[in-house]
C-alpha positions as CSV (number, residue, x, y, z in Angstrom):
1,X,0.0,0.0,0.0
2,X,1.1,3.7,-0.8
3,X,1.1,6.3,1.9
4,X,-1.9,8.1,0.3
5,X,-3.8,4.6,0.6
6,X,-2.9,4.6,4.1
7,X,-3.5,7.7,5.2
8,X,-7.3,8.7,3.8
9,X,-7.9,12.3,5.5
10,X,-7.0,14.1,8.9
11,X,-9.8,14.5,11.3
12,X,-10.4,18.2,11.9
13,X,-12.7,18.4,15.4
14,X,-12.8,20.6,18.2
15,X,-11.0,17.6,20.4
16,X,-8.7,16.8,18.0
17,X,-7.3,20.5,17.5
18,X,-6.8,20.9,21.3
19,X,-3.9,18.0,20.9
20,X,-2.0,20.1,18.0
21,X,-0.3,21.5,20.7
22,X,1.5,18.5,22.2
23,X,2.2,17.8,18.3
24,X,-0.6,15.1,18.3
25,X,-2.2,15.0,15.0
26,X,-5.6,12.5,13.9
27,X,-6.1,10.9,10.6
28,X,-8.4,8.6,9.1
29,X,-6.6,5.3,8.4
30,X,-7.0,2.4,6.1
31,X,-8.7,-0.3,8.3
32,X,-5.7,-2.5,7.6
33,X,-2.7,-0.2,8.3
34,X,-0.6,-1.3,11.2
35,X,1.1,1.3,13.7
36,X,4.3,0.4,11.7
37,X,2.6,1.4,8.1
38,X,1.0,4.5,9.8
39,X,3.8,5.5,11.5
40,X,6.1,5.0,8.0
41,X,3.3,6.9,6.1
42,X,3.1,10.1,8.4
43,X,6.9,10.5,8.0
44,X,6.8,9.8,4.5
45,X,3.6,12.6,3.3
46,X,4.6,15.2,5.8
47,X,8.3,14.7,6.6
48,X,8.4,14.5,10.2
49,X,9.8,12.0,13.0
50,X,6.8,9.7,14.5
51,X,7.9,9.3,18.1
52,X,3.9,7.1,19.0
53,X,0.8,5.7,17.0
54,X,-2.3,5.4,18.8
55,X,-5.3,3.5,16.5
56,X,-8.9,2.7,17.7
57,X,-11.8,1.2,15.9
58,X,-14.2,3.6,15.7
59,X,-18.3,1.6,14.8
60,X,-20.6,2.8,12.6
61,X,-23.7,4.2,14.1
62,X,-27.1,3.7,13.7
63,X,-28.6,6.0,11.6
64,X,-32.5,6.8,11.2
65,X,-34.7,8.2,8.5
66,X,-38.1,7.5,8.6
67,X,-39.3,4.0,8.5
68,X,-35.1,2.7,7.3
69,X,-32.2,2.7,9.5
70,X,-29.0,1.6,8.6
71,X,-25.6,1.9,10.2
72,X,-22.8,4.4,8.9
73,X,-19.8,2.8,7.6
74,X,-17.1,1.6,10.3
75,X,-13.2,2.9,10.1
76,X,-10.1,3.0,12.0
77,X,-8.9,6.0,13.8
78,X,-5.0,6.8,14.0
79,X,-3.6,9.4,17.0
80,X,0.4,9.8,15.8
81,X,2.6,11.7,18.4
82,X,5.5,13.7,16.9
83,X,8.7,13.6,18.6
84,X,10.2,16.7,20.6
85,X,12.6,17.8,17.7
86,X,10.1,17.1,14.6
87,X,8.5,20.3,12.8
88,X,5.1,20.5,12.9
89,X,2.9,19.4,10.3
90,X,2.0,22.7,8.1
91,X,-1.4,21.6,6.6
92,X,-2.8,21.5,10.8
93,X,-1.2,24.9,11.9
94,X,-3.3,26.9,9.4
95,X,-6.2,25.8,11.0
96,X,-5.2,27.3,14.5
């Protein structure tokens, strides 16, 4: 898998923003990536030093309208920690 496949999008909430200080930074990941292939993709797309990956399963939830309901789709969740001496990742800061 590329780093684009890997990486899908950054996650751009109010909870997630608060963390850009401590140079954590949340991104959508490809349900199979391991921490390893996350960790190697972040350095590769943004050059910076990964110092941590943090992933989570995140369910879909049940959604309602009318008489149907389904469930959204399900997807994996990636927190990756930068180390002390790394840059910050540009695309995040213009958000702040």
């Amino acid at each position: 898998m590329t780093a684009h496949e890997i990486v899908i999008r950054p996650i751009i909430t109010e909870k997630s923003m608060s963390t850009i200080s401590d140079k954590k930074y949340t991104f959508e990941v490809a349900r199979n990536a391991t921490k390893i292939d996350i960790a190697r993709a972040v350095e590769e797309l943004f050059k910076v030093k990964v110092a941590k990956v943090n992933t989570l399963h995140v369910r879909g939830h049940l959604r309602r309208q009318g008489r149907t309901q389904g469930y959204t789709a399900a997807w994996k969740k990636a927190v990756v920690a930068l180390t002390e001496d790394s840059k910050p990742i540009e695309f995040f800061e213009g958000m702040m």
